[in-house]
N, C-alpha and C positions, 0 to 999 in steps of 0.2 A: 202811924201804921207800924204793925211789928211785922218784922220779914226774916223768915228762917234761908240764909244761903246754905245750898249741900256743896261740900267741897272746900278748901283752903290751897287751891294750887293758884299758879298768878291769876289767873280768872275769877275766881273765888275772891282772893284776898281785894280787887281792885272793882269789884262787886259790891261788896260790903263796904268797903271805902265811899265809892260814889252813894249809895244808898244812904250811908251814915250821913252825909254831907248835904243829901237833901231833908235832915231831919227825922229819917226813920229810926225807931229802935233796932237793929239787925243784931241775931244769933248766928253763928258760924258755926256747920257742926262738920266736923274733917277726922277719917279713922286713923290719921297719921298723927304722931304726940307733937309735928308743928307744921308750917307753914312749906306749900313748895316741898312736897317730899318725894314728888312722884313722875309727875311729865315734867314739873318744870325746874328739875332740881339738877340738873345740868347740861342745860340745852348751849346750842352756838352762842345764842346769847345777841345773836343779828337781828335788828331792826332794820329793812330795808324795800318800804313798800313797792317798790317798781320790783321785788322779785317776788312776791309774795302773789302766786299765783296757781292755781289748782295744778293738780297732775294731770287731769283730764282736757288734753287736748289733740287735734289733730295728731295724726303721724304718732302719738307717744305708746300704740300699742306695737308696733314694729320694734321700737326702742327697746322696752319693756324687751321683749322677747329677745332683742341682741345682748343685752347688758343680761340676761339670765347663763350665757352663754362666755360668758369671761367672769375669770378670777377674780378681778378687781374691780367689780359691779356692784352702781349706788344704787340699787335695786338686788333685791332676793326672795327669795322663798325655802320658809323653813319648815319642817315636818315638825308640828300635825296641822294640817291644812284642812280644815272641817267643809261643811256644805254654806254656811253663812259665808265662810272668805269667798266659796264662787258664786255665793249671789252678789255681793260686793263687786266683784270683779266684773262681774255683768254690768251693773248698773253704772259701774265707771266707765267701762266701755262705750254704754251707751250715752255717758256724758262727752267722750269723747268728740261728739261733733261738733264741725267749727262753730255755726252760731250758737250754740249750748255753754258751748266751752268759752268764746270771747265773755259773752252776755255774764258770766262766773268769774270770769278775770277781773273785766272792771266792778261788780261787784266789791270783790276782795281788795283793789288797791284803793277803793276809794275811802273802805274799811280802815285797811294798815295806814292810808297818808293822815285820816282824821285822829286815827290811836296817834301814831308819831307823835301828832299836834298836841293831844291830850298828855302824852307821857312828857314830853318837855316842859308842859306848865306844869304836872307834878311835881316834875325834877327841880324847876326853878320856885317854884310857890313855896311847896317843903323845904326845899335846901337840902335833897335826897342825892347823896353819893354814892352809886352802883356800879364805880367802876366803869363810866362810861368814854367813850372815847370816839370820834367823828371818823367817819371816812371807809368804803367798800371798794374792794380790789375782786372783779372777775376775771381770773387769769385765764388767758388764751394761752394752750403753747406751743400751736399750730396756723397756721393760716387756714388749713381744714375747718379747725376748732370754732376759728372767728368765721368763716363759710357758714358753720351750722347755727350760729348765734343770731345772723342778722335778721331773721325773722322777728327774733324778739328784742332785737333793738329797733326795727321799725313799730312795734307792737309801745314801748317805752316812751319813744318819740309824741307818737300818737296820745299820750296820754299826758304826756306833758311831765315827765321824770324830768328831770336835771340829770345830767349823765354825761360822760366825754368819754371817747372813744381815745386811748391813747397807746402812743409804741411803746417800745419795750424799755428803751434807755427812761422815760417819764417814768413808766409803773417804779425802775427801779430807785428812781429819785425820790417818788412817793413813801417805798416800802425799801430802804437800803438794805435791811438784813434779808433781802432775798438772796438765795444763792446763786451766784455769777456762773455756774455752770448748767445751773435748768434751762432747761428749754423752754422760751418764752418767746413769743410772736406779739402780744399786744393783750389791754385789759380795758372793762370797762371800770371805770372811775364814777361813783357815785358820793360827793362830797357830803351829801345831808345827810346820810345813811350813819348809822351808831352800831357800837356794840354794847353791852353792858350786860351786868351780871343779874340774871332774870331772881335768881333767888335771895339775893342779897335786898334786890328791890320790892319784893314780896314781903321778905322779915321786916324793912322800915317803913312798908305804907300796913305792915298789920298793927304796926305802935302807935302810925297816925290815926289809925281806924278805932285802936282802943281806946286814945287822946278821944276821939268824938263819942265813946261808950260801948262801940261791938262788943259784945262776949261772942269767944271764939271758946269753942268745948272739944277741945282734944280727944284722940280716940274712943272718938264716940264715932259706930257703925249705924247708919241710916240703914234700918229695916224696912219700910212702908212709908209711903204717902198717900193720905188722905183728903183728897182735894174736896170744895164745900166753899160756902163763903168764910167760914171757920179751918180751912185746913191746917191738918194735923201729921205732925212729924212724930212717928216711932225708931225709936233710938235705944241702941244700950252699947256699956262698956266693949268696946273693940277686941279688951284684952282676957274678960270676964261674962260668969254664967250669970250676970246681975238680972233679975225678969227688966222685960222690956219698959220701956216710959213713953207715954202718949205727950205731945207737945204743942197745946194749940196756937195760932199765928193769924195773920191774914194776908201773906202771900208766902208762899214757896220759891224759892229760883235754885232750881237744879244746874248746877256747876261741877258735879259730882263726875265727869270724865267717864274713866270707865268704871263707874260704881252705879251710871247713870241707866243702861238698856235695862237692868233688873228692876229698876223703880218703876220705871215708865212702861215696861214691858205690862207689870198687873195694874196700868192703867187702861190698858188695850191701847197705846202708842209705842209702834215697833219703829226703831228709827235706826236706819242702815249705817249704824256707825260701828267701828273695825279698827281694833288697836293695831296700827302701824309704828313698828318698834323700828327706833333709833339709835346709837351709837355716838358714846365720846369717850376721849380721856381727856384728862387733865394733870398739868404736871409744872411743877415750879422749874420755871428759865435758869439755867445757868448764869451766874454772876462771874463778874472780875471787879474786883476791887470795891463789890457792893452795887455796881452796875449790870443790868441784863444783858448777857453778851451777843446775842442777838433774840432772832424773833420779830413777829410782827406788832408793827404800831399801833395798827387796829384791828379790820380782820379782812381776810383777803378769802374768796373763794376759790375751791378749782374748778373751774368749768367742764371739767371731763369727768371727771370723779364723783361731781358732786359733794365735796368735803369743802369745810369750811375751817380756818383756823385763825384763831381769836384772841387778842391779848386782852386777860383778865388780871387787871394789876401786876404784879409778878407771878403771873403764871399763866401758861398757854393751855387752850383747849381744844381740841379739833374735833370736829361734831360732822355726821353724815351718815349714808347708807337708810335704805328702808328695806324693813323685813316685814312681811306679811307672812302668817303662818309660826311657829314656833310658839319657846314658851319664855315667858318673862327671866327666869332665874335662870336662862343657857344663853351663853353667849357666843354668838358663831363665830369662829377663829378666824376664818378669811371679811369676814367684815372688821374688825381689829384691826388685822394685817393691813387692809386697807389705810384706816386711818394713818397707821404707819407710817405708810410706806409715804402718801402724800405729806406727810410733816417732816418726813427725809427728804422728800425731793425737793422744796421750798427753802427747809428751816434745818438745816443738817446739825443735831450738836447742839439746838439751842434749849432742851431741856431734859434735866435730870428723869428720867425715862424709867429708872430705877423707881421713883417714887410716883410713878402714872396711876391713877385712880381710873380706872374703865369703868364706864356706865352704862346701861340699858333703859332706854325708858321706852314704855306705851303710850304711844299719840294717838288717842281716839278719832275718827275722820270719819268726813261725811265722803262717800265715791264722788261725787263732782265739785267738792272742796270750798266751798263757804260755810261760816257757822250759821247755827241756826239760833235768831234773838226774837225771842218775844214771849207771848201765851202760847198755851200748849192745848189749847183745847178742853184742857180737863180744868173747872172751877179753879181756882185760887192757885195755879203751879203755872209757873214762867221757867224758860228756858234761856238757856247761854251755855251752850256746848259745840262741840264736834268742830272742834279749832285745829286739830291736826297738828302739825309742824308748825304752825305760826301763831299759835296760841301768848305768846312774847308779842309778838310783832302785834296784834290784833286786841289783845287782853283789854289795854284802856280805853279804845275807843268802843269796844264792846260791851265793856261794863255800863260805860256813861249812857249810850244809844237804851242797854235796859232798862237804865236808871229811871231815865225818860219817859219809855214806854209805861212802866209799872205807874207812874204819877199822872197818867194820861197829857204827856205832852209832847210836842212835834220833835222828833229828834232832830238836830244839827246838820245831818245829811240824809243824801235816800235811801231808805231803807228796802227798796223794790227788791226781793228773791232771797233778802235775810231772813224771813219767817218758814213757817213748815210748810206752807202750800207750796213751796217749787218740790216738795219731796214725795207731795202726793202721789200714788199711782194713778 
């Protein structure tokens, strides 16, 4: 079977991987000149399925509303804020409810715990080195903080996480280059939990993918699809007035993010997805004597903040904040600031700050936060989108579950509320 993927972000790329792998011909057609250029091109880089859980739940529109209300808030809203963000913002609300909301939780870890599974036997089958590194630090720096938490450590429990609850002298034995003067009450400790560099591992499963034959076709702009038992992709030059080229295939799987509502829109599927922009920088660790003088070992979250900070070889990354509303190419200075200020209050000093690389990416999401895998309704087009923030954490086991689907056979786990009928109205 020949299988056109739209998109080359880690979804995309781990798409066409599994798909090669079961024997198909696959095309990759991506408007960026390579792989990973866009959500996934500098993410936390956290793989940590017991955190990997929608926004929508109980109590988080109260939240929402306080953290809109302080400077240093892992939430925002930036102008221009159209009519689509508040139907979005409806429709999350209304996921908000607890049995809506649980029922979407386990959904998504059961998702991230079978990716996990899937990404390590990449990592060990290839011999794929992404800069990975084991171990997740949720820092408490309050007894308040651990107050507000335990809801969803009893939620973790329940599900069967591996997780320790530990004091402060532990976290700091775990994480020595923390600073001995932050204020720290206790963290959770997630030992299977990894980090790694989401785009680094994208560039070496696209070389396993061309090892099995993919052609990946660089800035090429997906104009149309034409679903059929023959579906057809229209395509031309990203960078050029070349007239368009017709592409026939026999399946489609749209990975395309937010290049995705336009396609599917003139198929008459409107799917409530809404780029949620995110924040990092990245910056090389100070050395002494050719050693990192400090910084963290893996990567440690703040639980207040929402910020995450991640050792990526010799270099640290701190990734956080969502923004709904604004524009891709502006960057809000108090979400910055942010990140900041959390990698001073942690990691004082441990990286050349001078050479920080600030990012912005758009995370496409669905308001009640599971992807959506499978058929689309429309002849010969399948889906794997609307991965949000966790698009890393979810990627491989995502890919594999469509792999599945598309060859008509039972995927490895349940796939109950991953398809588009939980979206229906």
């Amino acid at each position: 079977m020949h299988v056109a993927v739209i998109g080359a972000g880690i979804v995309g790329v781990t798409t066409a991987y599994e798909l090669a792998t079961d024997g198909h011909r696959v095309t990759v057609y991506e408007r960026r000149a390579s792989v990973a250029e866009e959500t996934s091109f500098a993410n936390a880089g956290v793989v940590a399925p017991g955190y990997v859980a929608p926004w929508s739940a109980p109590g988080m529109t109260s939240k929402v509303i306080w953290h809109l209300l302080h400077r240093h808030a892992p939430v925002r809203l930036a102008r221009p804020i159209g009519l689509a963000h508040w139907r979005w913002m409806w429709r999350w609300w209304q996921a908000c409810r607890a049995p809506t909301s649980r029922a979407n939780r386990e959904r998504m870890y059961r998702l991230a715990r079978y990716s996990q599974q899937r990404l390590g036997a990449l990592g060990h089958d290839l011999r794929l080195e992404f800069e990975q590194r084991l171990g997740y630090l949720v820092l408490l720096r309050t007894p308040r903080d651990l107050a507000l938490a335990r809801d969803g450590l009893k939620l973790l429990a329940e599900m069967g996480v591996q997780f320790h609850l530990v004091g402060a002298d532990k976290v700091r034995a775990l994480e020595p280059g923390l600073n001995p003067g932050a204020e720290l009450h206790a963290a959770v400790h997630l030992p299977d939990a990894l980090v790694g560099n989401c785009r680094q591992f994208a560039h070496l499963l696209r070389h396993e993918a061309q090892r099995l034959g993919v052609d990946f076709r660089f800035q090429r702009e997906v104009l149309a699809l034409q679903p059929g038992s023959r579906p057809r992709v229209r395509h031309r030059g990203s960078a050029s007035p070349e007239a368009p080229i017709d592409d026939g295939c026999d399946a489609v799987v749209v990975c395309a993010a937010l290049g995705a509502p336009a396609l599917l829109d003139a198929l008459g599927l409107r799917l409530p997805l809404l780029a949620v922009h995110g924040y990092s920088i990245t910056a090389p660790l100070r050395e002494v004597d050719g050693q990192p003088l400090s910084g963290p070992h893996a990567s440690v979250m703040d639980e207040r903040y929402k910020v995450a900070i991640s050792r990526l070889g010799q270099r640290v990354r701190v990734a956080g904040s969502a923004e709904l509303g604004g524009r891709a190419d502006r960057h809000h200075p108090a979400a910055l600031a942010t990140l900041y200020k959390v990698l001073d209050d942690w990691f004082p000093g441990c990286a050349q700050l001078a050479q920080a690389q600030p990012w912005k990416g758009a995370r496409p999401m669905l308001p009640d936060g599971p992807p959506v895998l499978g058929a689309s309704g429309a002849e010969g087009i399948w889906l794997n989108l609307g991965h949000g923030s966790s698009g890393w954490a979810l990627s491989c086991g995502s890919a594999r579950v469509l792999a599945d689907l598309l060859a008509r056979r039972s995927p490895a786990i349940d796939i109950e509320g991953l398809g588009l009928d939980r979206l229906r109205l």
